[in-house]
C-alpha positions as CSV (number, residue, x, y, z in Angstrom):
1,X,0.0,0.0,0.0
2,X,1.3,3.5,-1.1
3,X,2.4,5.8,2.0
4,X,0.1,8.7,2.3
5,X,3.2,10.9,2.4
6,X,4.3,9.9,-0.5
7,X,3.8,12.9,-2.3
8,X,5.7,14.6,0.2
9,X,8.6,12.8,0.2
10,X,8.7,12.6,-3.8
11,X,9.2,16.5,-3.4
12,X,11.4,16.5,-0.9
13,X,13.7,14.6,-2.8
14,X,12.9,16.4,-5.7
15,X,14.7,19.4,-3.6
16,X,17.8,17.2,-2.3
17,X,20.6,15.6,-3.9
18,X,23.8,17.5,-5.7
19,X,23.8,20.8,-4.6
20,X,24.1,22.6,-8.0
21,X,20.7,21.3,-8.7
22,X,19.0,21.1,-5.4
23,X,16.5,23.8,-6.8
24,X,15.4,22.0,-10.5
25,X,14.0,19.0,-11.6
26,X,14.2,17.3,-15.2
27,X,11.8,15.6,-16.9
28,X,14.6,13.0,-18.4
29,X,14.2,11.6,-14.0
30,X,10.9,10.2,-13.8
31,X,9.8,8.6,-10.5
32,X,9.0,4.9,-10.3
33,X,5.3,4.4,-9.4
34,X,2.7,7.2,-9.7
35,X,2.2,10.7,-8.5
36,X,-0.4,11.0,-5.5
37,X,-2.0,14.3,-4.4
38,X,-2.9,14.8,-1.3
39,X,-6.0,16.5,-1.6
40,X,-9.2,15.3,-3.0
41,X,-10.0,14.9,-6.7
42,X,-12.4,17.8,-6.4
43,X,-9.3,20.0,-5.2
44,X,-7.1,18.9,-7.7
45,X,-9.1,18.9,-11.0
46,X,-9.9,23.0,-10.7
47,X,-5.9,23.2,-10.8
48,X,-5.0,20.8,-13.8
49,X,-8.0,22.9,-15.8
50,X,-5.8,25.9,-14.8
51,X,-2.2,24.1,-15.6
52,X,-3.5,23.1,-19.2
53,X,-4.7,26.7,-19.6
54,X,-1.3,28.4,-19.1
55,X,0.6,25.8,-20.9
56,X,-1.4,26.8,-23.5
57,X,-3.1,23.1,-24.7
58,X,-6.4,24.0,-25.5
59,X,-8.8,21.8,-24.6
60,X,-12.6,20.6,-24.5
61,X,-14.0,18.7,-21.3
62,X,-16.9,16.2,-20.0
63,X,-17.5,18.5,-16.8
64,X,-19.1,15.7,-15.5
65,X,-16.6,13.4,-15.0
66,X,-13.1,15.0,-14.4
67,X,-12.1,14.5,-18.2
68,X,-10.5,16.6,-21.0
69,X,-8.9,16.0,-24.1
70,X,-6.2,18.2,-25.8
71,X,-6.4,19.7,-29.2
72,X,-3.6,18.1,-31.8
73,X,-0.3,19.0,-32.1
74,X,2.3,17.9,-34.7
75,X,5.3,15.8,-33.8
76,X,8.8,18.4,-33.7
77,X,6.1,21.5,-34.1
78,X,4.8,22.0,-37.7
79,X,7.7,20.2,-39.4
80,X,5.7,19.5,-42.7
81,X,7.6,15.8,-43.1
82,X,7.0,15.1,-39.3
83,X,3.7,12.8,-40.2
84,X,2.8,12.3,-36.4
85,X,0.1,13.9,-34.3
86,X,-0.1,13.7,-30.6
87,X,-3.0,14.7,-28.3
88,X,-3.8,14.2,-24.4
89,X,-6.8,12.6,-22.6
90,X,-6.2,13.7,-18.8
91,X,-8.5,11.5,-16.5
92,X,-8.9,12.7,-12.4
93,X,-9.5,9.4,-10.1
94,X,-9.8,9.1,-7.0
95,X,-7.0,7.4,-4.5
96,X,-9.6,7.9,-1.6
97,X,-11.2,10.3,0.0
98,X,-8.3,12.5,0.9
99,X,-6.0,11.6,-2.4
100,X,-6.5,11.6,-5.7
101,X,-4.2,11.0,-9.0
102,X,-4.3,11.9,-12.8
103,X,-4.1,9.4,-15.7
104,X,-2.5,11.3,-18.8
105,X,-2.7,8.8,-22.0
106,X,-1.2,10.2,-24.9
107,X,-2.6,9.3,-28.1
108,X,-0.7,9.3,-31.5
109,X,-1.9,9.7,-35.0
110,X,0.7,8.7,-37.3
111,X,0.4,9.2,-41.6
112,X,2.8,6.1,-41.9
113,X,0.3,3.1,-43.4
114,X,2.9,0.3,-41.6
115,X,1.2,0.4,-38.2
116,X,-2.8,1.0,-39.8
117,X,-5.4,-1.9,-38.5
118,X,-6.4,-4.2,-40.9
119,X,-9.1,-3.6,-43.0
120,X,-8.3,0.4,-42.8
121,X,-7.6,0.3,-46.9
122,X,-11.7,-1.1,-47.7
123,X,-13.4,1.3,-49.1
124,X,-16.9,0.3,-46.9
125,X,-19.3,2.0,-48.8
126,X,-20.0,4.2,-52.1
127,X,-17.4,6.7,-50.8
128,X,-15.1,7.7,-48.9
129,X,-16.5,11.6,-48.7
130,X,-17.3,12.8,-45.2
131,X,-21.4,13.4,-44.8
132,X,-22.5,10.9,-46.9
133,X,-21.5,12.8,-50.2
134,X,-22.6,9.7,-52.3
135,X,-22.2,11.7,-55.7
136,X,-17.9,11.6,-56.1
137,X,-14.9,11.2,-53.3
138,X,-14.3,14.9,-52.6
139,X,-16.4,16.8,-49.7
140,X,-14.9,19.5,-48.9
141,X,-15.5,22.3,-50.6
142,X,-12.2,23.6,-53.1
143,X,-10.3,20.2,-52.4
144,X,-9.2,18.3,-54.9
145,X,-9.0,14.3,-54.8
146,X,-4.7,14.7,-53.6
147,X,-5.6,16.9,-51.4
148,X,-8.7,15.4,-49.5
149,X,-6.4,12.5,-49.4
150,X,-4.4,14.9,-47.2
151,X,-7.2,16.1,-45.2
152,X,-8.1,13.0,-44.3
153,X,-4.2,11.9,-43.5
154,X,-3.9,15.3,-40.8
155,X,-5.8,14.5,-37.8
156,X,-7.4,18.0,-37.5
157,X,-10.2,18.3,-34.7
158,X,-12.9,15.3,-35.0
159,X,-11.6,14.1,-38.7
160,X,-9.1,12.0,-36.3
161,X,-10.5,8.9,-37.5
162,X,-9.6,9.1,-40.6
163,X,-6.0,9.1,-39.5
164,X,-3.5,6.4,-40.7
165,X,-3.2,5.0,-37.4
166,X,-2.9,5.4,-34.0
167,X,-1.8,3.9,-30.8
168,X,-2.5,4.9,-27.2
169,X,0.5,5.2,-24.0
170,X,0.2,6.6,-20.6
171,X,2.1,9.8,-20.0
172,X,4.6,9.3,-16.6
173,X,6.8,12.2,-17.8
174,X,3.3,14.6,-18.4
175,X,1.8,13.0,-15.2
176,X,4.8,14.1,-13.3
177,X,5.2,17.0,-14.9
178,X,1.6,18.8,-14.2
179,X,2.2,17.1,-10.4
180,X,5.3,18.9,-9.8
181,X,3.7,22.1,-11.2
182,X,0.3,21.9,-8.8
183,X,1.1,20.0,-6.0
184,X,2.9,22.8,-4.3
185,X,0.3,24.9,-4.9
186,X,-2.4,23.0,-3.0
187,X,-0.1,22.0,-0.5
188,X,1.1,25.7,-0.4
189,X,4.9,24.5,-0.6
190,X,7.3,27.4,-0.7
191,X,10.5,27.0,-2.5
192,X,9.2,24.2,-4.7
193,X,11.9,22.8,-7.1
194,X,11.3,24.4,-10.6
195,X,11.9,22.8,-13.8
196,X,15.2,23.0,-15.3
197,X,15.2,25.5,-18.4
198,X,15.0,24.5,-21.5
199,X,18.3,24.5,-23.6
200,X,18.1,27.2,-25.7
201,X,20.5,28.4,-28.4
202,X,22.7,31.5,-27.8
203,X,20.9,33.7,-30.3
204,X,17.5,32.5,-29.5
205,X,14.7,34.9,-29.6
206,X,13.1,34.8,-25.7
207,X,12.5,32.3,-23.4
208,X,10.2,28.9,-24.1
209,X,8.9,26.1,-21.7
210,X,8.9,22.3,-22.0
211,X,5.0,22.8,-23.4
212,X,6.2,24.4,-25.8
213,X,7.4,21.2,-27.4
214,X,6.2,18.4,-28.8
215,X,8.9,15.8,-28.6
216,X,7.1,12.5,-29.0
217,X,6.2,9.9,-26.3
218,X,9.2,9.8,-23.8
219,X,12.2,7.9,-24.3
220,X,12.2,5.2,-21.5
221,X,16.2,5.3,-20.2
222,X,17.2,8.4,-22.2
223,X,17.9,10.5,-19.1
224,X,20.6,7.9,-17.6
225,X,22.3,9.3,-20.9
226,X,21.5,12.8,-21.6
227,X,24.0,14.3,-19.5
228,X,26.0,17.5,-20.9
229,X,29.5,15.7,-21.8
230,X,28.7,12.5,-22.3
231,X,28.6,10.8,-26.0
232,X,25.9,8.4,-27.1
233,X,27.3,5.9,-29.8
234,X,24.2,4.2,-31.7
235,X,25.2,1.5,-33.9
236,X,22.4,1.2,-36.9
237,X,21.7,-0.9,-39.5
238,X,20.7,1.9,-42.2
239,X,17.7,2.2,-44.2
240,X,14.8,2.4,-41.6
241,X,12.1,5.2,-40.9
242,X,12.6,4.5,-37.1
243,X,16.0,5.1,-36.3
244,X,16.2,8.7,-37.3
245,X,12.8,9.6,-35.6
246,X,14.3,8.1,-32.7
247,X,17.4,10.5,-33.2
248,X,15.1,13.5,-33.6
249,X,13.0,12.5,-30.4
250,X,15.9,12.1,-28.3
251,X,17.5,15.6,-29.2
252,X,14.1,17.2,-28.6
253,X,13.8,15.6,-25.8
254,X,17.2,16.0,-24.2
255,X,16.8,19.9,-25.4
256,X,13.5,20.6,-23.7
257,X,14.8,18.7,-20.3
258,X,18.2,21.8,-20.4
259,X,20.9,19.7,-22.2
260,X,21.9,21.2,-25.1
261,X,22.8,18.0,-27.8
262,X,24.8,17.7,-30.6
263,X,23.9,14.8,-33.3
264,X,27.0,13.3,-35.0
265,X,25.7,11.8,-38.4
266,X,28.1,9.2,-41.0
267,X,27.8,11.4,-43.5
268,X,30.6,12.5,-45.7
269,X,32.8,15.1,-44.4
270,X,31.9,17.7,-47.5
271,X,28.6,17.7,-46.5
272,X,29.2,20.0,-43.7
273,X,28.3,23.1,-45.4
274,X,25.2,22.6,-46.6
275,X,24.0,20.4,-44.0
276,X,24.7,23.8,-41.7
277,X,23.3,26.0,-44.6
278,X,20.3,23.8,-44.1
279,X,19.9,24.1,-40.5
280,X,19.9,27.9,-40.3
281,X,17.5,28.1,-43.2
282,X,14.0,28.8,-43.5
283,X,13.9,25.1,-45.2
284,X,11.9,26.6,-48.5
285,X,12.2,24.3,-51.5
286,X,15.3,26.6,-52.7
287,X,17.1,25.3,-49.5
288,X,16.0,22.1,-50.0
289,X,17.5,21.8,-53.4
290,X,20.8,23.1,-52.4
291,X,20.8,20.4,-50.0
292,X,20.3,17.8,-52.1
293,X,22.5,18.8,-54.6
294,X,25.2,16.9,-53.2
295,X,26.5,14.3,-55.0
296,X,26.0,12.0,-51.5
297,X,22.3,12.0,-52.0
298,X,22.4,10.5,-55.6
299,X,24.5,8.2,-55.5
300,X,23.6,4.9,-57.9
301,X,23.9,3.1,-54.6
302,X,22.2,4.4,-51.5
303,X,22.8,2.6,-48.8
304,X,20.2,3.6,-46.4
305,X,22.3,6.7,-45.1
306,X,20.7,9.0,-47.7
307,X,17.2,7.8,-46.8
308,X,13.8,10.1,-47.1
309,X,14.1,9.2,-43.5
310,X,17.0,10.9,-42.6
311,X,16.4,13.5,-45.1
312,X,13.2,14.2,-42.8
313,X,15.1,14.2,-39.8
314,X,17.6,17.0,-40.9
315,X,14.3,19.3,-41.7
316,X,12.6,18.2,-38.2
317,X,15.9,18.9,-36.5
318,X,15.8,22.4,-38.4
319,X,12.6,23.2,-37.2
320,X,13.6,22.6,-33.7
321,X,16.4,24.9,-34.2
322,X,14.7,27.5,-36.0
323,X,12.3,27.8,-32.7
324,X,15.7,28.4,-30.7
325,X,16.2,24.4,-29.0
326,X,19.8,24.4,-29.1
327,X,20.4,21.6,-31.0
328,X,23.2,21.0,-33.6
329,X,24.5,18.4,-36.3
330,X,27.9,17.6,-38.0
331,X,29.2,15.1,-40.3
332,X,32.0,12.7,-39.8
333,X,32.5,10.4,-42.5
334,X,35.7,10.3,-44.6
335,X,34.6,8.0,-48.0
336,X,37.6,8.3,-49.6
337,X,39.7,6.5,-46.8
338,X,39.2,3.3,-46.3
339,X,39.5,0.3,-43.7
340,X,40.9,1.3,-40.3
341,X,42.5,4.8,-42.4
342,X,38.6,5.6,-42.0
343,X,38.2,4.5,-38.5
344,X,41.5,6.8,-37.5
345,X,39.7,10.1,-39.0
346,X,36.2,9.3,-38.1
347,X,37.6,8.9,-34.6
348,X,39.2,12.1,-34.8
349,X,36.5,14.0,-36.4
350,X,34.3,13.1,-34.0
351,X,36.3,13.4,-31.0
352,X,37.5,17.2,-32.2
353,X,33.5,17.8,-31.8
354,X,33.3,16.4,-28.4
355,X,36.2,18.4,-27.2
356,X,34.9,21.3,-28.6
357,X,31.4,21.6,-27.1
358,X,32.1,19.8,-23.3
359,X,28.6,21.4,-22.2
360,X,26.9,18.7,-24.8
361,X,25.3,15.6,-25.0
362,X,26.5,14.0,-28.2
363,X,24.2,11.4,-29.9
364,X,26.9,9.8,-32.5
365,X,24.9,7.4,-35.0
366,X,26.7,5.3,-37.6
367,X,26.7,1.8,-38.8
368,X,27.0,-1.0,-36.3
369,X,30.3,-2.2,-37.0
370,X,32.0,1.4,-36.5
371,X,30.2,2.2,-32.9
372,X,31.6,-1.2,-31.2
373,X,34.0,-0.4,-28.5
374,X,36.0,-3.8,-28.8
375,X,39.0,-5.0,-31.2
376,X,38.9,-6.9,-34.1
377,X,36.4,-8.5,-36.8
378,X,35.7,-12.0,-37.7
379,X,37.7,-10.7,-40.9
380,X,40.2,-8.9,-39.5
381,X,41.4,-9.1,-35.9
382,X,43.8,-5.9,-35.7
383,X,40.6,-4.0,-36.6
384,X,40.1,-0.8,-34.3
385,X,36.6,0.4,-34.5
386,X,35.8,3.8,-34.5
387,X,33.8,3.5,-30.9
388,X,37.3,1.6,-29.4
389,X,39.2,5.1,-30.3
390,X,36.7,6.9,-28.4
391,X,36.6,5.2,-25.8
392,X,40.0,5.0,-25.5
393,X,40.2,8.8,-25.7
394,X,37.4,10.1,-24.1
395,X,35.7,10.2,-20.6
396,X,32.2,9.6,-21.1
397,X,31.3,6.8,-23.7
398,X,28.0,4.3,-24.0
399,X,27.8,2.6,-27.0
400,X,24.5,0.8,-27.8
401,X,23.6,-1.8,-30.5
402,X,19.9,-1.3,-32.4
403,X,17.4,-3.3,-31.4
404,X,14.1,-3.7,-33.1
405,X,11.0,-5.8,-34.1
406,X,11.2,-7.3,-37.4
407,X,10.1,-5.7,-40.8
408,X,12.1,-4.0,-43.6
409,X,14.7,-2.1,-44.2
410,X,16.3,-0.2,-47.4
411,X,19.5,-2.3,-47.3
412,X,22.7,-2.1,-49.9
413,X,24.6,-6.2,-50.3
414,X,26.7,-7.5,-52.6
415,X,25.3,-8.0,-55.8
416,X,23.4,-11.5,-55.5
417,X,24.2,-12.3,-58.9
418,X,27.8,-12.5,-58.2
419,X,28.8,-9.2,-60.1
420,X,31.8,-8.2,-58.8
421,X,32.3,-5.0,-57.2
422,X,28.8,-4.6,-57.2
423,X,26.0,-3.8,-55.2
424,X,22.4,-4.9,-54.8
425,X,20.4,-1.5,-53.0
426,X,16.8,-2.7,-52.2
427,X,13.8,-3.1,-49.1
428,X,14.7,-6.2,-47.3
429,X,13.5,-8.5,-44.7
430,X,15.0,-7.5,-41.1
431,X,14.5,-10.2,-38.9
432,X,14.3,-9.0,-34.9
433,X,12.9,-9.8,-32.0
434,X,9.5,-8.1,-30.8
435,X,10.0,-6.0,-27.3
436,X,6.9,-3.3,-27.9
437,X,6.0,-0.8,-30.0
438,X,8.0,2.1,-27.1
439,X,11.6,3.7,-27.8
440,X,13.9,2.5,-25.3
441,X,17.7,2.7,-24.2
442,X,19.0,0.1,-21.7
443,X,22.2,-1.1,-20.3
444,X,23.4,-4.4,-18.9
445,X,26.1,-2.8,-16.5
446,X,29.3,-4.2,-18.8
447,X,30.3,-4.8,-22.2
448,X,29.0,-8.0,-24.9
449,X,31.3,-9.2,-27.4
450,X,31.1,-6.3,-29.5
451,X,32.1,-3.6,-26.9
452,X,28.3,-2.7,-26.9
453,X,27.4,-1.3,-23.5
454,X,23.4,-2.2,-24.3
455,X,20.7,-1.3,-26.9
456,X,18.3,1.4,-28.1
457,X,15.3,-0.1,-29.3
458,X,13.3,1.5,-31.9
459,X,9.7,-1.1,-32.5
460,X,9.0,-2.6,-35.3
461,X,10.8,-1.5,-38.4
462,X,9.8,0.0,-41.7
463,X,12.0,1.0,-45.1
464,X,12.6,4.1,-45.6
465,X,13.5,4.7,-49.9
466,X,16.4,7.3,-50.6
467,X,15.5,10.7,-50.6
468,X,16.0,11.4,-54.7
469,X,12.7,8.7,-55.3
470,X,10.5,11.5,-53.8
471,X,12.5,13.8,-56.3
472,X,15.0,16.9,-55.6
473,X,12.5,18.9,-53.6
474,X,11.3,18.8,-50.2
475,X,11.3,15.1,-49.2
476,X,7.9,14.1,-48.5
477,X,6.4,16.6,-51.0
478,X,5.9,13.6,-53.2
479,X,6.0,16.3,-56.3
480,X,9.2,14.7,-58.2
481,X,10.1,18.5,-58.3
482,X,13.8,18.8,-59.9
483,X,15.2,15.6,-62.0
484,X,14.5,12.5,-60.4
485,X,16.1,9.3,-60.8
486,X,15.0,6.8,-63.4
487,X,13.6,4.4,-61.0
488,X,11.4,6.0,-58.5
489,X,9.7,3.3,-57.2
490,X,11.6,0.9,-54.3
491,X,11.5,-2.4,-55.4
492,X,11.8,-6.3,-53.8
493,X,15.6,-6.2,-53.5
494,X,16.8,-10.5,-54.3
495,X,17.7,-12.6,-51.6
């Protein structure tokens, strides 16, 4: 049975511990167990009306019955490629007749098809048209059939149904968040912990608050990590829509929680310039093309690092920016060394970053064979991965292997055929094991064979195309704008 000073003691803790942050909390440190008010229900609702209010989330509510629902919001805040909508239900129950708690379930909306219930594709009656518009598929006024298609993809207000699909998770990191925001209040605490602020770039325009943000569903384990001067390795397999939403996620999140974050991406080395073009753009179509204009996104054999995917998550991380997160990206690949010549100046590249910003957290993503912190390959057992020069030269390390529930991935392999010096670029069958559908880190307190410390696991796993398929424009536009490729359409790579 929960102590009925529990709430008391979770704030008092809140207000111990290291010195230098005896007055904050972060939202990364989530309590185990639930957040208990000590007052009645009908004490606490009046306040979480008030809290959603001033966060500004609109909402509507059942009066009735201590309920409200939020209004939408897109994933990484209007990011047009983002393709995920979040809203909250918000639930008051009653402990007993002196406590009372809140259930927060966040509810997701997604655009991506992969995760849609069966049966969502039937067409169930003579159309599709919203209020019964029997005569043709278009209802709304003005729209034509592409974009009704896309008004039925957004889910704006109470066309929500139409969405994709959609999944629902309880909240700990909002629970906790509106209870350390109200609790003091009706237990008129003074000196309260505050939240930490949120990491904001240098030249930011004025102040914002975690609300602000819509960062996704928390990252289970992501706070053990996101610590200004520690590095993140995340060895990938390449070519899936998960992994760089993850990446995105985890730097908004990190961000909002005060840790200003760095992402380190395996991209070649001349990219640097646009990529920071990019990021302090206003990401029109103009600055769009001039990112892709490098000769890395069309190459005749993308291997998964020049995905739409990651494509998307250079224009979500933009957006982030452009609302002043401090948030930050460089490039560390050198293509025209190769073998361990390449691990020696990735290593270097890299660590030159981490030197340079100590104040950051540093999420490093590359493949899964440079990230292990252990000598040798089954090929080659002088073989110094990139991850074993870091760690060797550098305080702070945690280098995790991908995990993930099978699917497909956009996967580059020697030509099956048996052309030599070839390669055979295609969606493949990835094989994993199934742990959920929720982003996770975790650690196993040492080291496996590979030098991995543990794994960040991403759900099951869809292919993400390269970026040129969708054309030279924005990716996800889906208007082939500029010269596309000859073959736009990702197709069954052999086995």
């Amino acid at each position: 049975m929960r102590s009925v000073v529990y709430a008391a003691v979770v704030l008092a803790g809140l207000m111990t511990g290291c010195a230098h942050q005896s007055s904050t909390y972060s939202d990364l440190f989530i309590p185990d167990g639930e957040a208990i008010y000590e007052r009645p229900v009908e004490e606490m609702w009046p306040e979480v009306r008030k809290y959603f209010t001033e966060a500004n989330l609109p909402f509507r509510e059942d009066r009735g019955s201590m309920v409200l629902e939020t209004d939408w919001r897109q994933e990484f805040g209007g990011s047009k490629v983002a393709g995920f909508f979040h809203r909250y239900m918000v639930m008051g129950k009653r402990e007993s007749p002196t406590q009372s708690k809140l259930w927060i379930i966040r509810i997701t909306k997604s655009r991506n098809k992969a995760l849609a219930p069966p049966g969502r594709d039937l067409d169930w009656g003579i159309s599709r048209a919203i209020g019964g518009n029997a005569g043709g598929d278009v209802a709304v006024p003005g729209l034509s059939p592409d974009d009704f298609e896309e008004y039925l993809d957004a889910p704006v207000g109470e066309n929500s149904f139409f969405a994709e699909s959609g999944q629902g998770s309880r909240d700990l990191v909002m629970e906790w968040r509106v209870f350390r925001s109200i609790s003091p209040k009706l237990m008129k605490e003074e000196n309260a912990p505050k939240p930490v602020k949120v990491a904001m770039a240098p030249n930011a325009k004025g102040g914002a608050t975690a609300t602000d943000f819509e960062c996704g569903l928390p990252i289970l384990g992501l706070g053990k990590q996101a610590k200004p001067g520690s590095v993140l390795l995340l060895g990938e397999m390449h070519g899936t829509q998960e992994v760089p939403r993850f990446i995105a996620q985890a730097s908004c999140q990190a961000a909002v929680a005060g840790t200003p974050v760095t992402v380190g991406l395996e991209l070649p080395l001349e990219s640097q310039t646009r990529v920071d073009a990019f990021l302090d753009s206003a990401g029109t179509e103009d600055d769009w093309l001039k990112l892709m204009e490098a000769p890395f996104w069309r190459s005749p054999y993308p291997d998964g690092r020049s995905s739409e995917a990651v494509a998307n998550m250079l224009e979500q991380l933009r957006q982030l920016r452009s609302r002043g997160l401090d948030v930050d990206i460089f490039v560390f690949d050198h293509p025209k060394s190769q073998g361990q010549a390449r691990e020696d100046a990735m290593a270097a590249t890299v660590r030159h970053q981490v030197e340079s910003g100590p104040g950051r957290f540093h999420v490093i993503l590359s493949g899964n064979i440079h990230s292990r912190t252990k000598k040798g390959l089954p090929w080659d057992k002088s073989f110094r991965p990139m991850g074993l020069l870091l760690k060797d030269e550098l305080d702070s390390v945690v280098a995790l292997d991908m995990a993930y529930n099978s699917g497909s991935a956009w996967i580059c392999a020697v030509d099956s055929k048996g052309v030599k010096d070839r390669l055979d670029c295609g969606i493949r069958e990835a094989k994993g094991r199934d742990n959920g559908d929720r982003f996770f880190l975790h650690t196993w307190g040492g080291t496996n064979d590979d030098g991995y410390h543990g794994v960040f696991y991403v759900g099951p796993v869809n292919a993400s195309a390269p970026a040129v398929h969708k054309g030279l424009g924005r990716p996800g536009a889906g208007d082939n704008s500029g010269a596309p490729v000859e073959d736009r359409t990702p197709t069954l790579a052999s086995h």
